[in-house]
C-alpha positions as CSV (number, residue, x, y, z in Angstrom):
1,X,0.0,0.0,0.0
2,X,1.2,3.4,-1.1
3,X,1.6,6.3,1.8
4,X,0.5,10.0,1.6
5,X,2.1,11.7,-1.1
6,X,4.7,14.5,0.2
7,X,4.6,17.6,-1.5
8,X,7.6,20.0,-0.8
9,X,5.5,23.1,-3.0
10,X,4.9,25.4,-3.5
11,X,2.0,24.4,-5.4
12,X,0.1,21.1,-5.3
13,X,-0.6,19.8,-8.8
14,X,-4.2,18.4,-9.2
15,X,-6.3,16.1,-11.6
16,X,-10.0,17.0,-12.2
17,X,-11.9,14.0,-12.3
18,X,-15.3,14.9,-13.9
19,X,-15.4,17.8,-15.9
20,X,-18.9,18.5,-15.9
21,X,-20.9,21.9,-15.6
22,X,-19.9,22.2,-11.4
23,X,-16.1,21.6,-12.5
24,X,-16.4,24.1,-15.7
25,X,-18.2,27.0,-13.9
26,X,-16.1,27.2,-10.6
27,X,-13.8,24.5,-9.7
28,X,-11.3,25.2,-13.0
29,X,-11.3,28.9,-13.1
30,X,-10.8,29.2,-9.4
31,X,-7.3,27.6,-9.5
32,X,-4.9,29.3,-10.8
33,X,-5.2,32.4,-7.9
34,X,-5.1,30.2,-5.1
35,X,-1.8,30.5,-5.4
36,X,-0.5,26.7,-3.6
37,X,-2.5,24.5,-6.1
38,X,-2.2,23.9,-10.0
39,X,-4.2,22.0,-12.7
40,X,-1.9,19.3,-14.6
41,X,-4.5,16.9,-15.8
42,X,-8.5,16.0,-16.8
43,X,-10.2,12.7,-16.0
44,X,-13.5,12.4,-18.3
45,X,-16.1,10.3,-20.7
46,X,-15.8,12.7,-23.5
47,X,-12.6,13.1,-25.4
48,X,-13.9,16.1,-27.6
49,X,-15.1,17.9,-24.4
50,X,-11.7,16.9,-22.5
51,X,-9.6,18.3,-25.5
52,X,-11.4,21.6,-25.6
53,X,-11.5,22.0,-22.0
54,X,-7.4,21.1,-22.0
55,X,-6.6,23.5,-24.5
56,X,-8.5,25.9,-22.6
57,X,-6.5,25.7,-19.6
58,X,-3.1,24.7,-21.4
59,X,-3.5,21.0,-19.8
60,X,-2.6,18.3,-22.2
61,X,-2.6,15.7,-19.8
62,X,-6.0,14.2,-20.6
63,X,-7.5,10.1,-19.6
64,X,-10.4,8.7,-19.8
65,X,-11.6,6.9,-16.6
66,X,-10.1,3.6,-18.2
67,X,-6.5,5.6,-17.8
68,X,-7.3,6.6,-14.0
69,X,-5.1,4.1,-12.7
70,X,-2.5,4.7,-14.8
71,X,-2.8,8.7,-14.1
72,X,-2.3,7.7,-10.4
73,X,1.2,6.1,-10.9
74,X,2.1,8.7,-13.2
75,X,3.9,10.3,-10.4
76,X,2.8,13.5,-12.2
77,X,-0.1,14.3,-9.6
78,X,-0.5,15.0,-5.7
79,X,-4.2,15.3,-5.7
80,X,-7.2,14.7,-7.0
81,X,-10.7,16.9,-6.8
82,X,-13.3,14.6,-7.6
83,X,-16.8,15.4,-9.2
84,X,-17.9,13.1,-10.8
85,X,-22.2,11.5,-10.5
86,X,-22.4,10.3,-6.9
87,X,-22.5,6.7,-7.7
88,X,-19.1,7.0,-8.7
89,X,-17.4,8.4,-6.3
90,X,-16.4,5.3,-3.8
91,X,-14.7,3.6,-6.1
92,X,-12.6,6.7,-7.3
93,X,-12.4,7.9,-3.9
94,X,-10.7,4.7,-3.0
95,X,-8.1,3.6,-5.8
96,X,-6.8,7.4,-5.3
97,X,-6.6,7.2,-1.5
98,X,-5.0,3.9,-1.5
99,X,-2.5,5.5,-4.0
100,X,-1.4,7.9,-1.5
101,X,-2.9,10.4,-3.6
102,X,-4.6,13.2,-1.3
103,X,-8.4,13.7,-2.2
104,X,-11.1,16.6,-1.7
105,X,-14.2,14.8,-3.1
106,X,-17.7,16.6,-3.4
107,X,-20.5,16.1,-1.6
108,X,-22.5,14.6,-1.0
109,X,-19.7,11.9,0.1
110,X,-21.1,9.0,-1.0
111,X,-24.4,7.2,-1.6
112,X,-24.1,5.4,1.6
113,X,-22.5,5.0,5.1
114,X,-21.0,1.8,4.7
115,X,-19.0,3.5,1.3
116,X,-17.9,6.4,3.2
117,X,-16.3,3.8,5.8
118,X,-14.7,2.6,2.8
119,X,-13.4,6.1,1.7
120,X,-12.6,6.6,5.5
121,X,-10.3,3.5,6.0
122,X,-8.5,4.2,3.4
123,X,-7.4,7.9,3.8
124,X,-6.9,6.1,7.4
125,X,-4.4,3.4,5.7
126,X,-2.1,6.0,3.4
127,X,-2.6,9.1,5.9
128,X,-3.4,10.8,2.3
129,X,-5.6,13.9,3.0
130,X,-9.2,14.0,2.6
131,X,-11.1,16.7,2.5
132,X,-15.6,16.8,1.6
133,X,-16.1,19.6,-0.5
134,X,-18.0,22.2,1.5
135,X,-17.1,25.2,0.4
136,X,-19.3,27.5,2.7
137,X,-16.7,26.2,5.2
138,X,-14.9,28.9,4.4
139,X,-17.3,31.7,3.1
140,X,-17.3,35.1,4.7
141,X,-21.0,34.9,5.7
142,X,-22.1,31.0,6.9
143,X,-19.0,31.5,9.2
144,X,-20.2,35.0,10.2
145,X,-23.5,33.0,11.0
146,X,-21.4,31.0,13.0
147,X,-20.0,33.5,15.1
148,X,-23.1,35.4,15.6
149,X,-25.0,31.7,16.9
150,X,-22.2,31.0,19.1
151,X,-22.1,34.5,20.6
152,X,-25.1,34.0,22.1
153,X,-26.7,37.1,20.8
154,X,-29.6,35.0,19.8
155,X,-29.9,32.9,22.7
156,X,-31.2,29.3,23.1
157,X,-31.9,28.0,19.5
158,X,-35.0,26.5,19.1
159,X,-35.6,25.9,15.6
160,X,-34.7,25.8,12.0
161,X,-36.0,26.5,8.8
162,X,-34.9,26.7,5.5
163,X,-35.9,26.6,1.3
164,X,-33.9,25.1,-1.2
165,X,-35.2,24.9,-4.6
166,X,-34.0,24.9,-8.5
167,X,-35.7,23.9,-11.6
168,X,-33.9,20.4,-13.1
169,X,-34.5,19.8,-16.5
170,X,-36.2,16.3,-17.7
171,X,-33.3,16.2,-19.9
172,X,-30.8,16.7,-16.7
173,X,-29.0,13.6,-15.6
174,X,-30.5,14.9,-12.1
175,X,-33.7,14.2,-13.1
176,X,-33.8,10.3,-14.1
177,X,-31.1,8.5,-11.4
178,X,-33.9,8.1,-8.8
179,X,-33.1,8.9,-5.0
180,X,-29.5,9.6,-4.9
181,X,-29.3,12.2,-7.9
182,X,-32.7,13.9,-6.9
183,X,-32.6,17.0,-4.4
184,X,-32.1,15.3,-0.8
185,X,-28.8,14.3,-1.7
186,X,-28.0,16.9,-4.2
187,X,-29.0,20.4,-2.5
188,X,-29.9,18.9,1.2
189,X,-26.3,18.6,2.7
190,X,-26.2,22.5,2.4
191,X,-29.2,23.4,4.7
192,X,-28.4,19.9,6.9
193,X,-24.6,20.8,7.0
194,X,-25.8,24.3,7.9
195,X,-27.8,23.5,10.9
196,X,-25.7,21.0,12.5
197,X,-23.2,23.1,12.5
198,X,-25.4,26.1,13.9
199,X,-26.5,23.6,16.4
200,X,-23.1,22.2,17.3
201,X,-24.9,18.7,17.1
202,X,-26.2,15.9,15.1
203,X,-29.7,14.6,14.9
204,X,-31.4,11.9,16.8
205,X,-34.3,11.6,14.8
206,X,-35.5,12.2,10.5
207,X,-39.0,12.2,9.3
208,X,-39.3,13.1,5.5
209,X,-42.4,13.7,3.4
210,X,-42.0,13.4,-0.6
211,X,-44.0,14.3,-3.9
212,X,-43.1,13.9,-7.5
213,X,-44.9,16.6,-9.4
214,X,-44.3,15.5,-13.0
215,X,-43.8,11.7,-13.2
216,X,-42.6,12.9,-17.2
217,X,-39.4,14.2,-16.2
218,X,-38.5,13.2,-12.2
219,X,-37.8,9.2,-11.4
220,X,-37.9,10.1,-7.8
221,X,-39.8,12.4,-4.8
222,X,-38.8,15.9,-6.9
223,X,-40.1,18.1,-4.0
224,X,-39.2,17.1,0.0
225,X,-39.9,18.3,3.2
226,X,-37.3,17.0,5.8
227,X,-37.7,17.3,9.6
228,X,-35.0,16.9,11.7
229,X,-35.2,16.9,16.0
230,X,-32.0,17.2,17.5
231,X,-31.0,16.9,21.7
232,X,-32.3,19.8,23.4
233,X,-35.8,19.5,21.8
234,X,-34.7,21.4,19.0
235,X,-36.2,21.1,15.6
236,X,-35.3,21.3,12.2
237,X,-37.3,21.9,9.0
238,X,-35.9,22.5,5.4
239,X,-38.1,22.5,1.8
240,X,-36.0,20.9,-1.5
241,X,-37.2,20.9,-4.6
242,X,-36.4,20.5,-8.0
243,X,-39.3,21.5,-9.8
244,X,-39.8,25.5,-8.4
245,X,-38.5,28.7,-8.6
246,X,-34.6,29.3,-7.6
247,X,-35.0,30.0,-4.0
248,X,-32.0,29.3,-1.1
249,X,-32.2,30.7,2.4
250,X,-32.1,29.5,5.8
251,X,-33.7,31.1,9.2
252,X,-31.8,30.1,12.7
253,X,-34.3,31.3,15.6
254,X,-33.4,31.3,19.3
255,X,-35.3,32.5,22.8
256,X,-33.6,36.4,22.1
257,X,-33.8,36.7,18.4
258,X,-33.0,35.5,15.0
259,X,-30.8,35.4,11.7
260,X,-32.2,35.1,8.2
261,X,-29.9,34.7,5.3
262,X,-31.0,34.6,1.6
263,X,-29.3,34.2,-0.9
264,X,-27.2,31.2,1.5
265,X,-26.2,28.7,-0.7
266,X,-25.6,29.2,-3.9
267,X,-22.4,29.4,-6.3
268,X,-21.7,32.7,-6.4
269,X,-24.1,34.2,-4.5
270,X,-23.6,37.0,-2.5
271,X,-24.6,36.6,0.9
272,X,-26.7,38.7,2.9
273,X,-28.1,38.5,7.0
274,X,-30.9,40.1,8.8
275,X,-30.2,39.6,12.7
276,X,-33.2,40.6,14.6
277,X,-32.6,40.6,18.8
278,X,-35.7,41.9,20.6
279,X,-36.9,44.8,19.1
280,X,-33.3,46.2,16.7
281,X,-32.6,44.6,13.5
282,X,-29.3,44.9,11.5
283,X,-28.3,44.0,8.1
284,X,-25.5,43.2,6.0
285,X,-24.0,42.0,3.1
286,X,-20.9,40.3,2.7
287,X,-19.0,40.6,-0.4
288,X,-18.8,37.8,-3.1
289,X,-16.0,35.9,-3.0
290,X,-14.7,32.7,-5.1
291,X,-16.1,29.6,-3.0
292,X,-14.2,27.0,-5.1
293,X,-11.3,28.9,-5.2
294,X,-11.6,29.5,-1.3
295,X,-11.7,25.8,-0.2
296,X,-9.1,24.7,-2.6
297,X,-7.1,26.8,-1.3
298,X,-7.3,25.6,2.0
299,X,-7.3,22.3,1.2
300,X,-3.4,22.9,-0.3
301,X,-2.1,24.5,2.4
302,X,-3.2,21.4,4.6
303,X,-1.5,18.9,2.2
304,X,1.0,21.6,1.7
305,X,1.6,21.7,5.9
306,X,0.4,18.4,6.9
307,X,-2.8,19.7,8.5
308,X,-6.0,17.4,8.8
309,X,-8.8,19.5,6.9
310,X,-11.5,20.6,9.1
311,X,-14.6,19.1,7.0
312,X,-13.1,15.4,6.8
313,X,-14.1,12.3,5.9
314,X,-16.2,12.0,9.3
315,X,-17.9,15.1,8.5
316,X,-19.0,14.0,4.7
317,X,-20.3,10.6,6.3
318,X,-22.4,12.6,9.1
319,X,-24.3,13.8,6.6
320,X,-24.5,10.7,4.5
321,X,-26.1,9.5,7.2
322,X,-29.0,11.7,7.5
323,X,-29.4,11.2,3.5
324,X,-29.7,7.6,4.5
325,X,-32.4,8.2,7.1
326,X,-34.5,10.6,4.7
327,X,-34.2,7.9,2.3
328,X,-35.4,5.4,4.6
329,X,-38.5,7.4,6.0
330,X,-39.3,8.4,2.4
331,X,-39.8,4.9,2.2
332,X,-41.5,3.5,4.9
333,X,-43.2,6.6,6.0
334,X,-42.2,5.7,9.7
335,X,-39.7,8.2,11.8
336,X,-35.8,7.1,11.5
337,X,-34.1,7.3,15.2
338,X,-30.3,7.9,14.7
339,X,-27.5,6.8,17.3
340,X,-26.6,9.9,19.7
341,X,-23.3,11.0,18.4
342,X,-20.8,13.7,18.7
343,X,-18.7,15.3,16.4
344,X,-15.6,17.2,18.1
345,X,-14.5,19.3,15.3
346,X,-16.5,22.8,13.7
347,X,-16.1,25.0,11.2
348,X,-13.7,28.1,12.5
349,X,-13.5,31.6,11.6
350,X,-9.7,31.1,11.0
351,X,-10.8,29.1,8.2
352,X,-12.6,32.2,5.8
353,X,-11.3,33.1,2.3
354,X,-11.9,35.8,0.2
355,X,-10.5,35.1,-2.9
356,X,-12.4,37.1,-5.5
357,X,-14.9,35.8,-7.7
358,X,-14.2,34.6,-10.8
359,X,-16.1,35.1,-14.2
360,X,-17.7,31.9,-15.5
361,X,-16.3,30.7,-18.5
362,X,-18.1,29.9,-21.8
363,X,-18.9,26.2,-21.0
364,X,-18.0,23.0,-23.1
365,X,-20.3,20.5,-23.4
366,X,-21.6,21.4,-19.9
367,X,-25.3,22.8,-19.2
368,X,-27.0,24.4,-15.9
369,X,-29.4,21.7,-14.3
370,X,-31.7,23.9,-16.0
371,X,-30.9,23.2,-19.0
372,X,-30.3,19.7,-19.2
373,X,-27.1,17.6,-20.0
């Protein structure tokens, strides 16, 4: 078994794996003013789209997934960033980890606890880096949110709500993968990672609710209402859908007051809070800042300075785990009780970056889930 991969800098070269429209729009342009990481090679299906996208980005280095293993021994790479379909990740996750090759795979992690054990172990095995891609992590505002929760300006919390919605294309790989692609798993670890992080715990107990409002286009419940209850009675409710307007925000309420933040959690959105304590309300706006760019950065300078990255592989399967349990009650239609379990790490204010944004390149042979793929 390989170990970690050492890299002396100053930057850390990386293979994309995936070059689809979440790679195209943020991940590639955001690399080259980090400042510790470079690109060196593409991982994809499509050879015409991998070419283009290559000479766009001076990267000639370009596999197909066939190749992947032969990439990792290439001893040309130090990391991988991984977005490819969910379904695909463990395996990917895996060969890379066990080649010492350090990893910061999106979310959500995987399509199942027992595959982000797998993940897990082997990171454990090689001591190569892994890092779930939650860029809010490190974005001005949710740690802002943070600061103000655990201030205790607001109080107790009590409750949390919060609306995630997009329209998905029939066309849209999204739409026609059943559970896994549809909006739980796809937009929920945003609003789930939020609160449990607001909360500083993990939930006990998931009860889920689903519709499908066009049987034409969705293979799954397009449209879910989640409820989560966490220790110290405190509830959590969040709205996903993918067949309504665009629409992100999330509200964090407590004995003293509140914080409302829309837009929260969308690429390139830029954030804004209302705080309301008693009777005085405050606003502001924080400025946009590149996301991708932001938690690639820190993800370097941990592989860079042998740091463990905050949102690990036991934060990615936290929230695999809830996936599982909305999955479950989607099904049955009965509560899911989860173990009592505490997670020792958070997200820190030392960890914001403010890289600016980035303009969105013309895309190749990549849509908006919108407009179908």
């Amino acid at each position: 078994m390989a170990q970690a991969k050492i890299v002396s800098g100053p930057k850390v070269r990386y293979a994309v794996v995936g070059v689809g429209w979440i790679a195209q729009t943020a991940f590639l342009p955001g690399i080259e003013h980090t400042g510790n990481s470079e690109l060196v090679a593409l991982v994809t299906g499509h050879a015409e789209k991998a070419q283009k996208v290559g000479e766009k980005y001076g990267i000639s280095a370009v596999y197909e997934y066939g190749e992947f293993d032969k990439l990792l021994k290439s001893g040309d790479i130090d990391a991988v960033y991984l977005a490819t379909p969910n379904f695909d990740h463990v395996d990917l996750a895996v060969k890379t980890l066990n080649a010492g090759i350090h990893l910061l795979l999106e979310k959500p992690m995987a399509v199942s606890v027992a595959e982000c054990e797998r993940i897990i172990e082997a990171s454990e095995k090689t001591n190569a880096k892994l890092m779930i891609a939650y860029r809010l992590h490190h974005e001005p505002g949710m740690l802002a949110a943070l600061d103000t929760v655990r201030s205790g300006k607001l109080g107790q919390l009590r409750y949390f709500n919060s609306s995630f919605s997009q329209p998905v294309s029939g066309q849209n790989h999204r739409a026609r993968n059943g559970y896994w692609a549809g909006p739980v798993p796809d937009m929920g670890p945003y609003p789930i990672n939020t609160v449990r992080n607001l909360f500083g715990a993990e939930p006990i107990e998931v009860m889920a609710m689903g519709v499908c409002t066009d049987a034409a286009k969705f293979t799954m419940s397009d449209t879910v209402a989640v409820t989560l209850t966490f220790p110290g009675r405190r509830i959590a409710t969040m709205m996903l859908s993918y067949n309504a307007q665009d629409l992100d925000d999330f509200r964090v309420v407590g004995q003293l007051g509140d914080l409302f933040s829309q837009p929260a959690f969308q690429v390139g959105s830029q954030v804004k809070h209302v705080v309301t304590v008693g009777t005085k309300t405050t606003r502001e706006t924080f400025e946009k800042t590149d996301q991708f760019g932001g938690e690639l950065k820190y993800f370097s300078d941990c592989v860079l300075n042998n740091r463990q990255p905050e949102a690990d592989g036991e934060e990615g399967l936290l929230d695999v785990r809830v996936l599982e349990a909305v999955e479950r009650a989607l099904a049955t239609g009965v509560p899911q009780t989860l173990k009592a379990y505490t997670r020792k790490r958070r997200p820190e204010a030392r960890q914001v970056e403010t890289l600016d944004p980035v303009k969105v390149p013309e895309l190749v042979g990549a849509h908006k889930p919108s407009d179908g793929q």
